[in-house]
N, C-alpha and C positions, 0 to 999 in steps of 0.2 A: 504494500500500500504506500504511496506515495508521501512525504511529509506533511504535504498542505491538508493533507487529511487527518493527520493527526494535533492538528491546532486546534485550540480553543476556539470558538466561536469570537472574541473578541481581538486574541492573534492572527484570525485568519484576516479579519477584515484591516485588520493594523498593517498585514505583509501584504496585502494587495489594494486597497482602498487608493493607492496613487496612479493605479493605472487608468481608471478613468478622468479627466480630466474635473475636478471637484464635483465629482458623481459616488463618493463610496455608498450611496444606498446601491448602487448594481450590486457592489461585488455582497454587502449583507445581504440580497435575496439571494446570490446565487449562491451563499455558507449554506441553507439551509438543501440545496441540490445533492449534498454532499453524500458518498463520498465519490470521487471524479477518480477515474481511473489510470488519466494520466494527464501529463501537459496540456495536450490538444483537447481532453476532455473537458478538462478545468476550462481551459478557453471558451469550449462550443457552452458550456457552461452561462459563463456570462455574456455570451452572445446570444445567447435564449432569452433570458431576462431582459436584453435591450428588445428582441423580436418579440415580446409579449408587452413591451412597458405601455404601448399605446404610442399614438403620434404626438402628444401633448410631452409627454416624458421624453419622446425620444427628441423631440426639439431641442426641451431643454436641454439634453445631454449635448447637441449640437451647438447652442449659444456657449455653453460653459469651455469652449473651445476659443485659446486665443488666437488673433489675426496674428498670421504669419506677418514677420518682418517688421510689427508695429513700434513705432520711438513710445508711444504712450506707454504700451502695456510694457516693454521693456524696464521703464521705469518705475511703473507699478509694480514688478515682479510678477513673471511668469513660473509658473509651477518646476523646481528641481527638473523635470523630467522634460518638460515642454521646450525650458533653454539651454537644454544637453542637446537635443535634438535640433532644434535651429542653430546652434552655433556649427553641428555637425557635415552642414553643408552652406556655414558661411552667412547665413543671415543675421547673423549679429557683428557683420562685418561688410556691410551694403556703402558703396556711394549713394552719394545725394541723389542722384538722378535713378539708381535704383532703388533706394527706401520709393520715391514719389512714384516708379513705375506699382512699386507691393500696392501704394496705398490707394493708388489710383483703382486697382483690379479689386483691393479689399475692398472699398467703399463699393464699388457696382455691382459685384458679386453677391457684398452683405443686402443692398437695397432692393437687387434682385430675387435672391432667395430668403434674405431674414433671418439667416445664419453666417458665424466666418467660412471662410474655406476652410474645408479640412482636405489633408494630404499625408499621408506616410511619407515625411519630407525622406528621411532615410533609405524610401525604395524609388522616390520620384526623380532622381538622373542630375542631381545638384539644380543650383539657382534656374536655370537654363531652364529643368526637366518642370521643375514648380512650376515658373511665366509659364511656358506654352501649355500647361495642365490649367491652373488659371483662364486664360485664355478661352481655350477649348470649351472649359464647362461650361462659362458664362452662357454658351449657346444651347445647353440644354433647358430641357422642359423641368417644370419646377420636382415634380413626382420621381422624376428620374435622378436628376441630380439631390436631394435627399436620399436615396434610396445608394446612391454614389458616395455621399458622405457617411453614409451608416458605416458600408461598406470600409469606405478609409478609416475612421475608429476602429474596426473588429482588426484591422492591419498595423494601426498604431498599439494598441491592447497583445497584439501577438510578439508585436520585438518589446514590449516592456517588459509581459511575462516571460519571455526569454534571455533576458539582462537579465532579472532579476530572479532564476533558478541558473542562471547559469553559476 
C-alpha cells in the first residue's frame, strides 16, 4: 500500500493541499476516496472530484489560478509552486515588451473567458510555446476552452504530485 495511504486524514490533506492552486477542499474530498492504489490513482482520484465538483466549483478552481507572467501578482506572491514553475521557463525574467505582450493576451483571454489562462507552463515549449498557446485559444468556443483549462490543471496536479513523491 502506498504511503499516502497510510496518513492521517489531516496529513494527507497537509502533503497535498498545494497542488491545487488555493483549492485544498479537492484534495479533502478526495482523502475520503481512499485508499488509491497508486500514483496515477491518487491522481484520477482528485480529478474525479474536480469532474463531479459542478461548473460553479470548477470555475472557481479556475479563477484561483494566477495570470501567467503578471508584475501585480508577482508582487502579491504567487503560490511556492506557481513561481517555481514560471521562473522554470523564464517568466519571471520577461522584457518590457514581453510582460505587455503576457498582459495584453491575459487581459482578453480573462474578458473572454472569465478565467486566467491556464497552461502546464513546464510541458508548453518555453515563452515561445505559452504566446502561441495563448494565442491559439483565445479562438476557441467558450465550452471548449474551459473544458481545455480543466484539462491543463489535471496536467499541472500530475508534475506536482510527481515532484512531490519523487
Amino acid at each position: 500500500m502506498s504511503d499516502f495511504n497510510r496518513l492521517n486524514r489531516k496529513a494527507f490533506i497537509e502533503r497535498f493541499g498545494l497542488l491545487f492552486e488555493h483549492s485544498p477542499w479537492i484534495v479533502a474530498q478526495a482523502e475520503t476516496l481512499r485508499p488509491f492504489k497508486d500514483l496515477e490513482a491518487l491522481h484520477a482520484g482528485f480529478m474525479k472530484v474536480v469532474a463531479h465538483a459542478g461548473p460553479e466549483a470548477q470555475l472557481a478552481l479556475l479563477r484561483a489560478h494566477p495570470k501567467l507572467a503578471d508584475k501585480a501578482q508577482v508582487r502579491a506572491g504567487l503560490t511556492k509552486e506557481s513561481a517555481s514553475e514560471q521562473a522554470s521557463v523564464g517568466l519571471n525574467a520577461l522584457t518590457e515588451a514581453e510582460f505587455a505582450r503576457f498582459h495584453d493576451l491575459n487581459t482578453a483571454y480573462e474578458a473572454r473567458f472569465g478565467f486566467p489562462f491556464i497552461i502546464a507552463v513546464r510541458l508548453a515549449g518555453g515563452k515561445a510555446g505559452i504566446l502561441e498557446a495563448m494565442e491559439t485559444r483565445l479562438g476557441n468556443e467558450a465550452e471548449a476552452e474551459f473544458a481545455t483549462a480543466l484539462s491543463e490543471v489535471g496536467k499541472i496536479v500530475w508534475l506536482r504530485l510527481k515532484d512531490l513523491s519523487a
